[in-house]
PQR file with spaces between the fields and no chain letter, atoms N, CA, C, O and H, PARSE charges and radii, in Angstrom:
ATOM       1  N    UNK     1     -11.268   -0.348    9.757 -0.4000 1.5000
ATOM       2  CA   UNK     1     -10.736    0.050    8.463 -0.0000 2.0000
ATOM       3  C    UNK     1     -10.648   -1.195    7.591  0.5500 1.7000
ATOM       4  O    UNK     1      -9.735   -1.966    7.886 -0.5500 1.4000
ATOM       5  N    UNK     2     -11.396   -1.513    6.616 -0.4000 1.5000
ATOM       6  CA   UNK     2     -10.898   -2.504    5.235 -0.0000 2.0000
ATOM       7  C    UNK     2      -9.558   -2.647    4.702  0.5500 1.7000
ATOM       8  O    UNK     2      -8.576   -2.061    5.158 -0.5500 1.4000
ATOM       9  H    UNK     2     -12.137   -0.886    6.376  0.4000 1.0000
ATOM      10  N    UNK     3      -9.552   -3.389    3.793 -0.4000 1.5000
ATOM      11  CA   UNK     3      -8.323   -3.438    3.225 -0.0000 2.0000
ATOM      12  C    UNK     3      -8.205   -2.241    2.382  0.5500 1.7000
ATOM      13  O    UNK     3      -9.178   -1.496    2.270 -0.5500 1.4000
ATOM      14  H    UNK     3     -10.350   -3.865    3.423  0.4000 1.0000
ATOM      15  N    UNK     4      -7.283   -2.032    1.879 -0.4000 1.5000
ATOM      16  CA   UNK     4      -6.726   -0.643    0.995 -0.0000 2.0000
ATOM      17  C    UNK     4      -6.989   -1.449   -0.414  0.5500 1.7000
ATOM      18  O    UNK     4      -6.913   -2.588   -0.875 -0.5500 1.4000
ATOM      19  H    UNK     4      -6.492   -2.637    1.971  0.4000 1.0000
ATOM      20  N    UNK     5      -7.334   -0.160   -0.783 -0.4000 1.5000
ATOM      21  CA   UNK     5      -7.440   -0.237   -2.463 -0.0000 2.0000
ATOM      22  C    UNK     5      -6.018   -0.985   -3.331  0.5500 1.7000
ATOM      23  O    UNK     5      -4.925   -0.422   -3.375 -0.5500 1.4000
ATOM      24  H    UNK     5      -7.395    0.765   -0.409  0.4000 1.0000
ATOM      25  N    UNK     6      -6.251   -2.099   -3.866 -0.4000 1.5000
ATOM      26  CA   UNK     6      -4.758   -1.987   -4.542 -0.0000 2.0000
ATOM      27  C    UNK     6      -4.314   -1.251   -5.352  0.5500 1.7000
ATOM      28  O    UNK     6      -5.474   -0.916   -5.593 -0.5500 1.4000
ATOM      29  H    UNK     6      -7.139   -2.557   -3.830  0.4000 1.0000
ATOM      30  N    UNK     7      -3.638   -0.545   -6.155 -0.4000 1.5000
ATOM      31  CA   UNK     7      -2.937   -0.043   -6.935 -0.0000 2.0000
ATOM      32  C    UNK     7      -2.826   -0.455   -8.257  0.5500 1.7000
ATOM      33  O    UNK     7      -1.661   -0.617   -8.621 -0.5500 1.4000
ATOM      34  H    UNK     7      -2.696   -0.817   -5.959  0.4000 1.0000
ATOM      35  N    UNK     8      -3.814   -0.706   -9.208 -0.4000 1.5000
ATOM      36  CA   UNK     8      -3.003   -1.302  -10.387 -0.0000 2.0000
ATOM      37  C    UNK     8      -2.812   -0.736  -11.541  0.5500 1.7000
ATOM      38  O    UNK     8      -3.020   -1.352  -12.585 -0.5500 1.4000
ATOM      39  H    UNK     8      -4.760   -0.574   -8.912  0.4000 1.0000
ATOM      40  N    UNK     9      -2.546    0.057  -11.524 -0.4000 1.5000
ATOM      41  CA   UNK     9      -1.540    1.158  -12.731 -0.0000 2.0000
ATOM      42  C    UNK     9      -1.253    1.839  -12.189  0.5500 1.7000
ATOM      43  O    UNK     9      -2.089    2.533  -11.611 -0.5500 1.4000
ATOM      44  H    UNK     9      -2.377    0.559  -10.675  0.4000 1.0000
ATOM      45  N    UNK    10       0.515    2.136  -11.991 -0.4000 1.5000
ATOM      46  CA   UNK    10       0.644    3.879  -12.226 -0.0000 2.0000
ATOM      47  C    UNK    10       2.031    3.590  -13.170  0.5500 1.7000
ATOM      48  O    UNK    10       2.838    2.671  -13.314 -0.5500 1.4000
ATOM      49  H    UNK    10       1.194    1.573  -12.461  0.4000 1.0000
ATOM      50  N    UNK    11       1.824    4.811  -13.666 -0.4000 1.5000
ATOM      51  CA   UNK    11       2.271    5.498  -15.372 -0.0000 2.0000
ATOM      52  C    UNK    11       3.434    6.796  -14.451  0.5500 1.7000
ATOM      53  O    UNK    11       3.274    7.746  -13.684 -0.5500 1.4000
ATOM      54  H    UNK    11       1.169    5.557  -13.549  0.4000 1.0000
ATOM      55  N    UNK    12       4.513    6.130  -15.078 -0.4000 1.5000
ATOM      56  CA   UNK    12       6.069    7.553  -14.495 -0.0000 2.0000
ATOM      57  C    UNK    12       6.036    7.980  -16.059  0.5500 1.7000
ATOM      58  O    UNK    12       6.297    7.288  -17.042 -0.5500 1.4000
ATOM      59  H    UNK    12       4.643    5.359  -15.701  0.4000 1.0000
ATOM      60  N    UNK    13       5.596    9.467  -15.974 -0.4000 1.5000
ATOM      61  CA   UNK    13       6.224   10.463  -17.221 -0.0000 2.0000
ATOM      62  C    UNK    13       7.267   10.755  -16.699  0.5500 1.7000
ATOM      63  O    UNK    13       7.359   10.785  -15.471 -0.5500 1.4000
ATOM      64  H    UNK    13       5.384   10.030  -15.174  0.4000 1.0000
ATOM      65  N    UNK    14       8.399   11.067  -17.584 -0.4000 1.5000
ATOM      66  CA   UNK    14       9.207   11.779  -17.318 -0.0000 2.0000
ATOM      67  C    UNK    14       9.595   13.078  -17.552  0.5500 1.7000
ATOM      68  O    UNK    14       9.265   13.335  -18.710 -0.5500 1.4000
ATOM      69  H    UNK    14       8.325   11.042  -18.581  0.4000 1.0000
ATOM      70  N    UNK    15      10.210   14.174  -16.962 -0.4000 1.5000
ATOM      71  CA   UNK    15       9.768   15.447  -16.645 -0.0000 2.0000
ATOM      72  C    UNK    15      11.568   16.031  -17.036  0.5500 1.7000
ATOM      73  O    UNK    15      12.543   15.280  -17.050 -0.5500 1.4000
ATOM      74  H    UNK    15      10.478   13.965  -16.021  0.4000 1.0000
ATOM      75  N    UNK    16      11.586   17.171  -17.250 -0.4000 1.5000
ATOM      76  CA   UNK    16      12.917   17.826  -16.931 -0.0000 2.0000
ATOM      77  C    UNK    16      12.828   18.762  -15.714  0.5500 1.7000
ATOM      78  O    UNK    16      11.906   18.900  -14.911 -0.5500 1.4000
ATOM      79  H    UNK    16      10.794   17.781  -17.239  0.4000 1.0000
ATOM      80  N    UNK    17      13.962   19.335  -15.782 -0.4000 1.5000
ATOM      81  CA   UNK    17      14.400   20.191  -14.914 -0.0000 2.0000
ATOM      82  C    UNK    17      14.463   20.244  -13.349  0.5500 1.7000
ATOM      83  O    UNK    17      14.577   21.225  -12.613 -0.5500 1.4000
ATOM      84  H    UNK    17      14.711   19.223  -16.434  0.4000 1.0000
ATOM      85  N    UNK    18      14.343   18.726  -13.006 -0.4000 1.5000
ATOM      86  CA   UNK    18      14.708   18.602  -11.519 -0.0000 2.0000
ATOM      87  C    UNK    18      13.162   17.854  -11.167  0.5500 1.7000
ATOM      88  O    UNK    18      13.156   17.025  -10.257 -0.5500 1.4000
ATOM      89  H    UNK    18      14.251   17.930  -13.603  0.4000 1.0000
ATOM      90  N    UNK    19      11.850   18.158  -11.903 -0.4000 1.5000
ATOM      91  CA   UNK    19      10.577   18.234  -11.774 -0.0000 2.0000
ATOM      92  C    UNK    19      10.564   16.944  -10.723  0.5500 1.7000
ATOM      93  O    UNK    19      11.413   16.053  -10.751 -0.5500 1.4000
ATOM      94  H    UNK    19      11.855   18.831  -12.642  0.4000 1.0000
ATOM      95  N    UNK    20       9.634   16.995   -9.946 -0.4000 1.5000
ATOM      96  CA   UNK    20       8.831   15.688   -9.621 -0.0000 2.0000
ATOM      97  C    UNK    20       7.447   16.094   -8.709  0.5500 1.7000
ATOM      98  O    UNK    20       7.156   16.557   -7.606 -0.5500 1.4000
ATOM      99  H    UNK    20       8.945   17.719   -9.923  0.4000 1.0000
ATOM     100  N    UNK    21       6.748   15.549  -10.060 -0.4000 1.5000
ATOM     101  CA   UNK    21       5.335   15.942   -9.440 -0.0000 2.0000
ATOM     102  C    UNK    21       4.182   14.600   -9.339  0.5500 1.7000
ATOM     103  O    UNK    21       4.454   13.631  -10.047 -0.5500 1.4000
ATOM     104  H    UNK    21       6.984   15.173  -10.956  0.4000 1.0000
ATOM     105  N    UNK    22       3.133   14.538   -8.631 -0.4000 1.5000
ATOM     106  CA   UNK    22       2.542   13.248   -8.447 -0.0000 2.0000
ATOM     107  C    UNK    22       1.190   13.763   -8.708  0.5500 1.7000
ATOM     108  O    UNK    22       0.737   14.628   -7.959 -0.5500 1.4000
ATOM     109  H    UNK    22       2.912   15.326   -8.055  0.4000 1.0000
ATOM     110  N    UNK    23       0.492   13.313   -9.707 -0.4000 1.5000
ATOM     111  CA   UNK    23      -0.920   13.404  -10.143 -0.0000 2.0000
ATOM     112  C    UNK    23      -1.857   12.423   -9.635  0.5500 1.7000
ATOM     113  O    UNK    23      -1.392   11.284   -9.596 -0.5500 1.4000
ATOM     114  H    UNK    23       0.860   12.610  -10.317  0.4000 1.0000
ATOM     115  N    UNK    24      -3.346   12.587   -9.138 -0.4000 1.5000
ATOM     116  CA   UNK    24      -3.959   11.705   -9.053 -0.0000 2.0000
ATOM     117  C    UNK    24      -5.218   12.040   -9.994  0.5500 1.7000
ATOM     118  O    UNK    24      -5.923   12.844   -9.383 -0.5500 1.4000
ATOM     119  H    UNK    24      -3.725   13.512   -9.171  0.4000 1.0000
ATOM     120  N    UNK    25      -5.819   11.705  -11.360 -0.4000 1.5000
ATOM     121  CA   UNK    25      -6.703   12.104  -11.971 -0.0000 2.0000
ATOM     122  C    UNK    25      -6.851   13.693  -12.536  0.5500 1.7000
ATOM     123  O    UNK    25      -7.905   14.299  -12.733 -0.5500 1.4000
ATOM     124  H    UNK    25      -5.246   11.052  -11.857  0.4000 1.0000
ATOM     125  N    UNK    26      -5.757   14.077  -12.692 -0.4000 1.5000
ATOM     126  CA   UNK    26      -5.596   14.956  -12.988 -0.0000 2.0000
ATOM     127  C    UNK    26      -5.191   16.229  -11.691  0.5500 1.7000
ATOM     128  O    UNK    26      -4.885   17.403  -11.898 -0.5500 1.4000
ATOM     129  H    UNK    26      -4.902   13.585  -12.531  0.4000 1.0000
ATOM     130  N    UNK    27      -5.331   15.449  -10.225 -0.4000 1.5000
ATOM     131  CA   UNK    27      -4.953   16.420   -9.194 -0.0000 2.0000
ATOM     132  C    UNK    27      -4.152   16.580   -8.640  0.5500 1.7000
ATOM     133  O    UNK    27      -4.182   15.789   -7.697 -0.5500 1.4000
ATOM     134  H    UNK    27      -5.580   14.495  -10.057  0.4000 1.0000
ATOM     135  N    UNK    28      -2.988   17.426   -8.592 -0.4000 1.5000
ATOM     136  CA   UNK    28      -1.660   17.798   -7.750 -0.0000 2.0000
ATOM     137  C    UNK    28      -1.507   16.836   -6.576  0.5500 1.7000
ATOM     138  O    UNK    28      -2.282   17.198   -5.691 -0.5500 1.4000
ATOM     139  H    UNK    28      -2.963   18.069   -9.358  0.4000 1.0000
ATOM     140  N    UNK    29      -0.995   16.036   -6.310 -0.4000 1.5000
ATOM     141  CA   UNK    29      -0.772   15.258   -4.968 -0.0000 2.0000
ATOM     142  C    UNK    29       0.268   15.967   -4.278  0.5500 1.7000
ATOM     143  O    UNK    29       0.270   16.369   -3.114 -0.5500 1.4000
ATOM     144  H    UNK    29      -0.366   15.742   -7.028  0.4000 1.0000
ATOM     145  N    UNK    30       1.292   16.078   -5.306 -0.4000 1.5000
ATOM     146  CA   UNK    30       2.622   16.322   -4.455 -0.0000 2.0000
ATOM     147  C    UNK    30       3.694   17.281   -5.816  0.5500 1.7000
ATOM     148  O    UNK    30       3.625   16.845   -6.965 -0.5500 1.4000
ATOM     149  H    UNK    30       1.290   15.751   -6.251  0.4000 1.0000
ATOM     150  N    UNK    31       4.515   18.406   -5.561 -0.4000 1.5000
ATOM     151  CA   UNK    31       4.920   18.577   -6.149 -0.0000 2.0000
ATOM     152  C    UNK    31       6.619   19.276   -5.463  0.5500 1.7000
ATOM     153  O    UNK    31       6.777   19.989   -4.472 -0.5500 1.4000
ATOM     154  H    UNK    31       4.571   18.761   -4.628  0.4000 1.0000
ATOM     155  N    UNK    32       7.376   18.887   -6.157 -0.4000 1.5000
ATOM     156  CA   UNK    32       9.034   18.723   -5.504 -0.0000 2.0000
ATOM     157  C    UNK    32       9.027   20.408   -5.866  0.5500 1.7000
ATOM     158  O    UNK    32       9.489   21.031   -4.911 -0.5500 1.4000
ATOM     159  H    UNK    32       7.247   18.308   -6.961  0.4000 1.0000
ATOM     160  N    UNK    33       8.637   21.259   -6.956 -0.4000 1.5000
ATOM     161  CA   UNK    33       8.924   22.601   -7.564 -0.0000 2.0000
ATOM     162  C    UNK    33       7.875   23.605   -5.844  0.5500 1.7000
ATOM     163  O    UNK    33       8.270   24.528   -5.131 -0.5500 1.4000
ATOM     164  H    UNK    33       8.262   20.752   -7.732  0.4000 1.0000
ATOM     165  N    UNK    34       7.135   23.165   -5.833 -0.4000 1.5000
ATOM     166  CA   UNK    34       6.395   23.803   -4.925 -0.0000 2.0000
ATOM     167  C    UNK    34       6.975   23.778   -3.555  0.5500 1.7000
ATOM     168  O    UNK    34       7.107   24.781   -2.855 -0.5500 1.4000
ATOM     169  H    UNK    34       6.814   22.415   -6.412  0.4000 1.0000
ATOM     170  N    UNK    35       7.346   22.446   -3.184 -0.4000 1.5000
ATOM     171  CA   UNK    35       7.909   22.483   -1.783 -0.0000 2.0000
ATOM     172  C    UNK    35       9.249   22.327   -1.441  0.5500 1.7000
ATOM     173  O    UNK    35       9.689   22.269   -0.293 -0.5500 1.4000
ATOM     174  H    UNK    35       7.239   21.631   -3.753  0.4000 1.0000
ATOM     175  N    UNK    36      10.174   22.231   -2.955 -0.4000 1.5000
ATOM     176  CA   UNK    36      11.871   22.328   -2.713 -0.0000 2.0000
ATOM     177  C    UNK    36      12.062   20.788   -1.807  0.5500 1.7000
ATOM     178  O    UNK    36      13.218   20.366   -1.844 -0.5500 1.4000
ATOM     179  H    UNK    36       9.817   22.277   -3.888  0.4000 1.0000
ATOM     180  N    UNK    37      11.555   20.347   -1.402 -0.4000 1.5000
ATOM     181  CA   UNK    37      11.873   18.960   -1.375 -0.0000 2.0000
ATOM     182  C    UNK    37      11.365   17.494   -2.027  0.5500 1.7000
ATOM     183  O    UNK    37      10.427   17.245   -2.785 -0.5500 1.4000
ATOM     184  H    UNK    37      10.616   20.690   -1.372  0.4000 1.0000
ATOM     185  N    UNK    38      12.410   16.605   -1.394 -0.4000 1.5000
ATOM     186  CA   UNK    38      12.118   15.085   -2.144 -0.0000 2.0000
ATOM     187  C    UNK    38      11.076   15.137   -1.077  0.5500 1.7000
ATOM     188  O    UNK    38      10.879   15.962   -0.185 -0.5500 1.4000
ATOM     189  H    UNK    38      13.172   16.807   -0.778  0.4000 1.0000
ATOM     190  N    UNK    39      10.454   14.022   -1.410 -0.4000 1.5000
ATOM     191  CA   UNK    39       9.048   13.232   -0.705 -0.0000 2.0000
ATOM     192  C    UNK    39       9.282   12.035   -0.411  0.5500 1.7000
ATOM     193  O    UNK    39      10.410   11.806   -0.847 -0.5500 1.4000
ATOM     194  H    UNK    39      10.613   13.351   -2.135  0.4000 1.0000
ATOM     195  N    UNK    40       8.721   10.787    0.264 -0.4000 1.5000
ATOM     196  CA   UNK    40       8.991    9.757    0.156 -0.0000 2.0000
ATOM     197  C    UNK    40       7.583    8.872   -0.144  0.5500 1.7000
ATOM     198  O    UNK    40       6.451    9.349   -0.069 -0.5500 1.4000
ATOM     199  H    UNK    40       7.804   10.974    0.619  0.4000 1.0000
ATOM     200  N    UNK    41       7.967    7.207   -0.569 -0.4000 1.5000
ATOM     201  CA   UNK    41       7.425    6.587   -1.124 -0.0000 2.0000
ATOM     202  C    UNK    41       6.005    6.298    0.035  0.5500 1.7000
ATOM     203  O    UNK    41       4.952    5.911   -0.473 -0.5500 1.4000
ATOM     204  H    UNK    41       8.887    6.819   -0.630  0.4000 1.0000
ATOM     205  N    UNK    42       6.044    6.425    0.936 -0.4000 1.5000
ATOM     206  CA   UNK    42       5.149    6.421    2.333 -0.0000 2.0000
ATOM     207  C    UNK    42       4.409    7.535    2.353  0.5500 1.7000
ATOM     208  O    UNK    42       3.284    7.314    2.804 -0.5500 1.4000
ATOM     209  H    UNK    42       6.899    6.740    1.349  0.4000 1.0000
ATOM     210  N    UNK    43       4.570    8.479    2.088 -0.4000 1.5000
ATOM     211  CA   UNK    43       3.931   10.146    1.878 -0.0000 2.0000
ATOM     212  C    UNK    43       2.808    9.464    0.794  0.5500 1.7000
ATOM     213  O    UNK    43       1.609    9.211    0.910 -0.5500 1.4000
ATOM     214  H    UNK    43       5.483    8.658    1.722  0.4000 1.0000
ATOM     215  N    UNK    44       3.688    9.309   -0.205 -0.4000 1.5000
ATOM     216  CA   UNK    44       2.802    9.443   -1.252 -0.0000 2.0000
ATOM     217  C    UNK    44       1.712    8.296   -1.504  0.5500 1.7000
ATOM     218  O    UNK    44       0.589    8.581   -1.920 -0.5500 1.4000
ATOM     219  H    UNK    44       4.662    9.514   -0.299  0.4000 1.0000
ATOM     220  N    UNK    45       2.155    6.827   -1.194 -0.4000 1.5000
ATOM     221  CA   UNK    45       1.033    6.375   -1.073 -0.0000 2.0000
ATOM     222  C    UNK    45      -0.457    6.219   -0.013  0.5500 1.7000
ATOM     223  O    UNK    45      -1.531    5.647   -0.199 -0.5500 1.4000
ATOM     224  H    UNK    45       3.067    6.595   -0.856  0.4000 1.0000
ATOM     225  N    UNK    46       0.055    6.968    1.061 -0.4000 1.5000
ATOM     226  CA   UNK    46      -0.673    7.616    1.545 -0.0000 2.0000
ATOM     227  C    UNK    46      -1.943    8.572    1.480  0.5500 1.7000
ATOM     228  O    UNK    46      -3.033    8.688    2.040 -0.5500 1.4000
ATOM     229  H    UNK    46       0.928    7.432    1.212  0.4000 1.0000
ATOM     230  N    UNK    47      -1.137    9.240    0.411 -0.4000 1.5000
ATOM     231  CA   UNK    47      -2.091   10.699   -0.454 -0.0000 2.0000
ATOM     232  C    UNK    47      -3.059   10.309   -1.304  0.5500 1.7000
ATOM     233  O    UNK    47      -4.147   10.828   -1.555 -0.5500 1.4000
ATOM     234  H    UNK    47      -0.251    9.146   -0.043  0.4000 1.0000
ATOM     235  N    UNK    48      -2.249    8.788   -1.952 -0.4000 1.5000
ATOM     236  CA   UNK    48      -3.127    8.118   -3.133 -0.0000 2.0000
ATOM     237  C    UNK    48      -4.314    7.239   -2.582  0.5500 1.7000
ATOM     238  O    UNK    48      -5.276    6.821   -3.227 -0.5500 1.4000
ATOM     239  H    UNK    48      -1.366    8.367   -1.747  0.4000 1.0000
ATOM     240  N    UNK    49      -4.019    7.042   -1.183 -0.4000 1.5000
ATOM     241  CA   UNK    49      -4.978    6.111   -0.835 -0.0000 2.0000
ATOM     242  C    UNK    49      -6.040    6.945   -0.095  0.5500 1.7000
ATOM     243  O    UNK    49      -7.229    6.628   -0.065 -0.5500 1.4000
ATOM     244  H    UNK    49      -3.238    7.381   -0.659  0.4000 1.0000
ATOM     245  N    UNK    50      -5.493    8.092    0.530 -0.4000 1.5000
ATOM     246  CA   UNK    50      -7.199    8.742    1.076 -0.0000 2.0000
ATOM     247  C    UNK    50      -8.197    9.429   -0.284  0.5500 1.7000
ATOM     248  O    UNK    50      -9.360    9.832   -0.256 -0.5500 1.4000
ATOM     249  H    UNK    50      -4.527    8.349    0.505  0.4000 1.0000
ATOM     250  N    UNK    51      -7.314    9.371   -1.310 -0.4000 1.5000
ATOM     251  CA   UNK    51      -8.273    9.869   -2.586 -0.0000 2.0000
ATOM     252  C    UNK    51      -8.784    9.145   -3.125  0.5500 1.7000
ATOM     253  O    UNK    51      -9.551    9.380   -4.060 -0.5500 1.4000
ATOM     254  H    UNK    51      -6.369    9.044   -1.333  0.4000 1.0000
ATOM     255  N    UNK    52      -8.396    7.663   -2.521 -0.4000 1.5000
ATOM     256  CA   UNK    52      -8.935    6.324   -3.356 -0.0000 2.0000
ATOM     257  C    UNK    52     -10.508    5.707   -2.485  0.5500 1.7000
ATOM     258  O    UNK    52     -11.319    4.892   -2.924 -0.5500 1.4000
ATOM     259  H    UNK    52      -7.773    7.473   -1.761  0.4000 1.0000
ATOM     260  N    UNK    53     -10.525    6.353   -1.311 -0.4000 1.5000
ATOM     261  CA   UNK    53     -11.986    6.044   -0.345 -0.0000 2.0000
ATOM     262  C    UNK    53     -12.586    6.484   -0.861  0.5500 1.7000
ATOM     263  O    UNK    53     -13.772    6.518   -0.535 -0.5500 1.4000
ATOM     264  H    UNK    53      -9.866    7.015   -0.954  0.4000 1.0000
């Protein structure tokens, strides 16, 4: 396995109503309304990095 992609932008909109959702290019990564729970910071960069191969 190589090194991982670094990361260099991400952009927090902010949302109402409890929202927390994680986009990658326009694609649903993760969404708190869909699955009633928090996520964590390990989940998600996770998600960002197999979409980044």
């Amino acid at each position: 396995m190589g090194k991982p992609h670094p990361i260099e932008t991400l952009t927090l909109i902010p949302s109402s109503g409890g929202r927390f959702e994680v986009t990658l290019n326009d694609e649903l990564i993760y969404s708190k309304a869909a699955t009633g729970q928090h996520t964590t910071n390990e989940f998600i960069v996770s998600e960002v990095r197999k979409r980044l191969k």
